[in-house]
C-alpha positions in Angstrom: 64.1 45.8 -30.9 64.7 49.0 -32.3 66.8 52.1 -30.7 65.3 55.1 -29.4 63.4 57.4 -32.2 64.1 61.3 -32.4 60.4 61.7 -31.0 60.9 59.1 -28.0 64.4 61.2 -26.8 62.3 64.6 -27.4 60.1 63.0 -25.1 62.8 61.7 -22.4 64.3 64.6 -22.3 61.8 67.2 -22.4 60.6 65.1 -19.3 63.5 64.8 -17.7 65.2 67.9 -18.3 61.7 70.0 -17.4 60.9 69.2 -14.2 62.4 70.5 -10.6 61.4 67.4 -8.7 62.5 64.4 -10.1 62.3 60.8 -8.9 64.7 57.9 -9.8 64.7 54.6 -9.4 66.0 51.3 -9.9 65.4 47.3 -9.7 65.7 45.5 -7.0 69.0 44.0 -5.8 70.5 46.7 -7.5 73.7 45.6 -9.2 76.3 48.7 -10.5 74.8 49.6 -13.5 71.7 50.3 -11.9 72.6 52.3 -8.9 75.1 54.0 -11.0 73.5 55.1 -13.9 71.0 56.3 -10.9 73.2 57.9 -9.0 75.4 59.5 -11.7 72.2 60.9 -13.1 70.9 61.8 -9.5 73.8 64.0 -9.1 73.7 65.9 -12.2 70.5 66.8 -11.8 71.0 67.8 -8.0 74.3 69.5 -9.0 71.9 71.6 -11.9 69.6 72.6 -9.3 66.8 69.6 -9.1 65.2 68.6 -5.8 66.4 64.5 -6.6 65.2 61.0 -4.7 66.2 58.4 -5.7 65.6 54.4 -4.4 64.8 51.0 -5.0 62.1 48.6 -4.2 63.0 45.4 -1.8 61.0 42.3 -2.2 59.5 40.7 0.2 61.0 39.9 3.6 64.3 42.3 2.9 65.7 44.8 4.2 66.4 48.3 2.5 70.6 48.5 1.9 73.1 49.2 -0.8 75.3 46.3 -1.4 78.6 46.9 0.6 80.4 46.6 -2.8 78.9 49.6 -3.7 79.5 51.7 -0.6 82.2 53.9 -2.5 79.7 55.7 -4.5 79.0 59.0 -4.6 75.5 60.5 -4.0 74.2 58.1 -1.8 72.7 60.6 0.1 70.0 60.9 -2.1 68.8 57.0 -1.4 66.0 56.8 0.5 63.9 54.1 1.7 61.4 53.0 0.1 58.7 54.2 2.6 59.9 57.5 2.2 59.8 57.6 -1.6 57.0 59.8 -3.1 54.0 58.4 -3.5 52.8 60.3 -7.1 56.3 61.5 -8.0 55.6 64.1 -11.1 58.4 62.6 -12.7 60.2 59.3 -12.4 63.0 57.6 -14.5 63.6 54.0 -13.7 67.0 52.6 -14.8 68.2 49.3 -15.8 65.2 47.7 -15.3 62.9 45.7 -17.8 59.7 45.1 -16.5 57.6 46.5 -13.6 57.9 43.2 -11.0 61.3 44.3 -11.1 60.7 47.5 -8.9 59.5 44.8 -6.6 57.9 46.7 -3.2 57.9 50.2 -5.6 56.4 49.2 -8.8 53.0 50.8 -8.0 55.1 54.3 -8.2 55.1 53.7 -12.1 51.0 54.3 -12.7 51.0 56.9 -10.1 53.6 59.4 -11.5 52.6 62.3 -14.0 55.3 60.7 -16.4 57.3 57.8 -16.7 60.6 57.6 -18.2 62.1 54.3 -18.6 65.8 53.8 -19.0 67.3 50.6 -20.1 69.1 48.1 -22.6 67.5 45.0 -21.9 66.3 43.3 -25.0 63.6 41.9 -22.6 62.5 45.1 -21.5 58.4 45.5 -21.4 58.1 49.4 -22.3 56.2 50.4 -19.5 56.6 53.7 -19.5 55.2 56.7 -20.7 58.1 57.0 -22.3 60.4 54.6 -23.1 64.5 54.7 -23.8 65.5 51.3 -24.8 68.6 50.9 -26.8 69.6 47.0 -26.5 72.8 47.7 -28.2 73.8 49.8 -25.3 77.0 47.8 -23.2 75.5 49.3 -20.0 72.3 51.7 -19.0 75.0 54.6 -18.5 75.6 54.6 -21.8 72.1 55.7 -22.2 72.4 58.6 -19.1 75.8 59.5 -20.3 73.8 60.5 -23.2 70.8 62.0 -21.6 73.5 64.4 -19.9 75.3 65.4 -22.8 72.1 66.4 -24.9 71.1 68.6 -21.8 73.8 70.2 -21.8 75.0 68.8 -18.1 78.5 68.5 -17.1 80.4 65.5 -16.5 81.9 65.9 -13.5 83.5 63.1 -10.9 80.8 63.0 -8.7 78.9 61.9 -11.7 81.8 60.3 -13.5 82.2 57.7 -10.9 78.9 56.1 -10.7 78.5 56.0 -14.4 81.9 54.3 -14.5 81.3 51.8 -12.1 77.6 51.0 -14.2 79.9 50.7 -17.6 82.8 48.6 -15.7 79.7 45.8 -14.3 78.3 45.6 -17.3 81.0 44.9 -19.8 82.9 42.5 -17.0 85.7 45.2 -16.7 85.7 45.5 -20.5 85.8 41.6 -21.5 82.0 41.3 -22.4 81.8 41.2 -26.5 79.6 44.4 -25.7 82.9 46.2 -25.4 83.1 48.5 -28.3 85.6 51.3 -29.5 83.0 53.7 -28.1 82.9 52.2 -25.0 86.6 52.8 -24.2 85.7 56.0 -25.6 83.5 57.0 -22.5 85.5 55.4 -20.3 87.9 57.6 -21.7 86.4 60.7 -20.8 84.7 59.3 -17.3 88.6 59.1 -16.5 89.3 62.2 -17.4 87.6 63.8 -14.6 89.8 63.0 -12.7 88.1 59.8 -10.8 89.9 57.0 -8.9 89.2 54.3 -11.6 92.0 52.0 -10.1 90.4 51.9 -6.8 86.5 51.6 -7.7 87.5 48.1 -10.3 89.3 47.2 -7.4 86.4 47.6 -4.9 84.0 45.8 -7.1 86.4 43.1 -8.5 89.0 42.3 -5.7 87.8 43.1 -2.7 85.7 40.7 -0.6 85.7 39.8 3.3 87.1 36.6 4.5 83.5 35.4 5.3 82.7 35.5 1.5 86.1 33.7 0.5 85.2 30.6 3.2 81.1 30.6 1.5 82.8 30.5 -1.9 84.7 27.7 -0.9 81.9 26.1 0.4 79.6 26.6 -2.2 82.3 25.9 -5.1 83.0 22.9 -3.3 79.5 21.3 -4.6 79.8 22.1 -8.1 78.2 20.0 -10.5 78.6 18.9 -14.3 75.9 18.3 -16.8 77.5 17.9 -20.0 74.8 16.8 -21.7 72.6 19.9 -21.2 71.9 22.5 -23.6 71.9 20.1 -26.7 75.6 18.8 -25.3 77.0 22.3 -24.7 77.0 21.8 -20.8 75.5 23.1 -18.0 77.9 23.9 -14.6 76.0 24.9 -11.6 76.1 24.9 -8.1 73.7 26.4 -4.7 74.1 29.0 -2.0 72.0 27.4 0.4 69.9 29.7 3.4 72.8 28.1 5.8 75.3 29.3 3.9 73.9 32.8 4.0 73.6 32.3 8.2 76.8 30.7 8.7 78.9 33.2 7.2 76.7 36.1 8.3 76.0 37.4 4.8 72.9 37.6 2.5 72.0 37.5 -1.2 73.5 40.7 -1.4 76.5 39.8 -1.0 76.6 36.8 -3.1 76.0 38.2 -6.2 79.8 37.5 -7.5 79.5 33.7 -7.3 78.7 33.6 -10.7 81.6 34.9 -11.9 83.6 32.6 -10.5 81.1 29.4 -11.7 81.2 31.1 -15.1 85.1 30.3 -15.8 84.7 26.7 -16.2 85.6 26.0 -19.6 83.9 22.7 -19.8 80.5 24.2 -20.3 78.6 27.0 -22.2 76.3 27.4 -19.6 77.1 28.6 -15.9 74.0 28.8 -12.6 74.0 29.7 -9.2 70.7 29.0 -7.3 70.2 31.3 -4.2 67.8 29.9 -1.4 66.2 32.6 -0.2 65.9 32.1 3.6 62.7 31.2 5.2 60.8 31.0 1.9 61.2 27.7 -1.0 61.9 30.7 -3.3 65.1 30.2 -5.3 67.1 32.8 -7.3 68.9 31.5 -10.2 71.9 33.5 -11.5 72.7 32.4 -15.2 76.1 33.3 -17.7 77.0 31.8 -21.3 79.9 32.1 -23.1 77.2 33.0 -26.3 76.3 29.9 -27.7 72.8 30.3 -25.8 70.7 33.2 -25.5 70.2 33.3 -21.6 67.5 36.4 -21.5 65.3 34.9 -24.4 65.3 31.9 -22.4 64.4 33.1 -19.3 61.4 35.0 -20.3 58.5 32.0 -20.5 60.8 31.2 -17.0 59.4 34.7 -15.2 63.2 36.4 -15.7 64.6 38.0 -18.2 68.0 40.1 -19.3 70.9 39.9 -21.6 72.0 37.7 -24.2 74.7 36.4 -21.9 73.7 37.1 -18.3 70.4 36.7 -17.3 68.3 35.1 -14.5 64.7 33.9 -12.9 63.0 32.8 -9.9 61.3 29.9 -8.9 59.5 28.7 -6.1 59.8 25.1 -6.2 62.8 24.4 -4.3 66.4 24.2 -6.4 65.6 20.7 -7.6 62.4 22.3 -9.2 64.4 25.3 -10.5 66.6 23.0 -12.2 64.9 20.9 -13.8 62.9 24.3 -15.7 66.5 25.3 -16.3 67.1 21.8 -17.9 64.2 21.5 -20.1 64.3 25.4 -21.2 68.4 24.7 -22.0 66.9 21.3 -23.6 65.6 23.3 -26.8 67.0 26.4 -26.5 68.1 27.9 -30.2 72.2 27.4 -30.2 73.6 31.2 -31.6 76.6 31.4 -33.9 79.8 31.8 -31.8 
């Protein structure tokens, strides 16, 4: 997929930068690059004058929060839920967010808004705007609003700095990702030099976590499995978080999100999954990482999901053994990438 043309960021930011009520929003079960790239455009815009909401849709059965790893922000004042969220915004910007199902309770707000602005670097991303700002070779979406701000002409300041730093710090795994590139430390460079906290918000994201998450991870690392033989003999780890997990501990998918990561390190596969029960339904929410032998958002496309190269995920609603055998067969011929 191609980057933005000249005529497609006229059109973003004409849109964008014209109007004096603006509405934002992002996918649901927002992770930090969407609610920050939200948020840290949210308050440049409010900080420039702009009468800002922002939110983001809730699929069914859940309740409207921000992940408690995300609490820290900045601007969240401007969330609201998603019953209070205009109904024919004259302009709305979505952010990190590739297709419309992703806006899951909100996506009707798309067709009803005078213009559309979509804002994203998924390489599975539907353009379903009016406009559309897809660069897939961005590390994060922030990269993309960090631009956006700096060709209108808005300050960087650290109540906009920190959001956007927390979006470029998820989505380059605290700079580890091969997405990492010199100009990435380059705007981390100058998010820093606003003066934000940068210790404290990798810290919040990456070690912090209550005690009720430490015992579900040793639950649910406890019953991890090995398939060597999947993906054409590059492996397949994988494990569940079960609906009694989620009530035993007193947490939800929320706060789960971070399993992955952890599934992720072992080095005898290429391929790492986490399937979420979703409580009270057979739905199952599967979580996937490669090291970049596979291409995970290619793969999960024909499987409902989509996302990057090397993170990516899908749901199912057969039950985890139906979710992984899909996995298993779409792993089965899956094209191997050059490593």
């Amino acid at each position: 997929m191609r980057a933005p043309s000249a005529q497609e960021w006229s059109d973003a930011l004409t849109a964008i930068g014209g109007a004096d009520d603006i509405a934002l929003l992002c996918h649901v079960g927002p992770d930090g690059d969407a609610l920050g790239s939200m948020l840290g455009l949210g308050a440049a815009l409010r900080a420039n004058g702009r009468s800002v909401v922002a939110s983001f849709g809730i699929a069914d059965g859940e309740t409207f929060g921000v992940p408690s790893t995300y609490s820290f922000l900045p601007a969240l004042d401007i969330l609201v839920e998603p019953a209070d969220f205009p109904a024919e915004p004259e302009v709305l910007v979505t952010f990190d967010t590739g297709s419309l199902d992703r806006l899951g309770s909100l996506s009707d707000r798309v067709a009803a808004a005078g213009t559309s602005v979509v804002v994203d670097h998924h390489a599975t991303n539907t353009r379903y705007g009016t406009v559309n700002l897809v660069d897939v070779d961005a590390a994060a979406t922030a990269v993309l609003v960090a631009e956006i701000l700096d060709r209108l002409g808005l300050p960087l300041t650290a109540e906009v700095a920190a959001p956007l730093y927390t979006a470029l710090v998820t989505d380059t795994g605290s700079f580890k990702y091969v997405a990492t590139t010199p100009s990435v430390h380059e705007l981390a460079a100058r998010l820093i030099a606003t003066g934000i906290e940068h210790d404290l918000i990798s810290r919040a994201i990456w070690d912090t976590a209550s005690l009720a998450y430490v015992r579900l991870l040793g639950d649910v690392c406890s019953r991890t499995e090995l398939d060597p033989g999947a993906a054409g003999g590059l492996g397949l780890v994988w494990t569940t978080v079960r609906p009694e997990d989620l009530q035993r501990h007193g947490l939800t998918l929320a706060d789960v999100e971070g399993v992955i990561d952890v599934v992720r390190t072992a080095q005898e596969a290429e391929v790492a999954a986490v399937f979420k029960g979703e409580p009270e339904t057979d739905s199952v929410r599967v979580s996937l990482r490669s090291k970049g032998a596979v291409d995970l958002g290619a793969l999960c496309v024909p499987l409902g999901g989509g996302g990057h190269r090397y993170a990516a995920g899908f749901t199912s609603h057969g039950g985890v053994e139906d979710a992984l055998d899909r996995l298993r067969s779409a792993l089965a011929t899956a094209p191997h990438l050059p490593t």
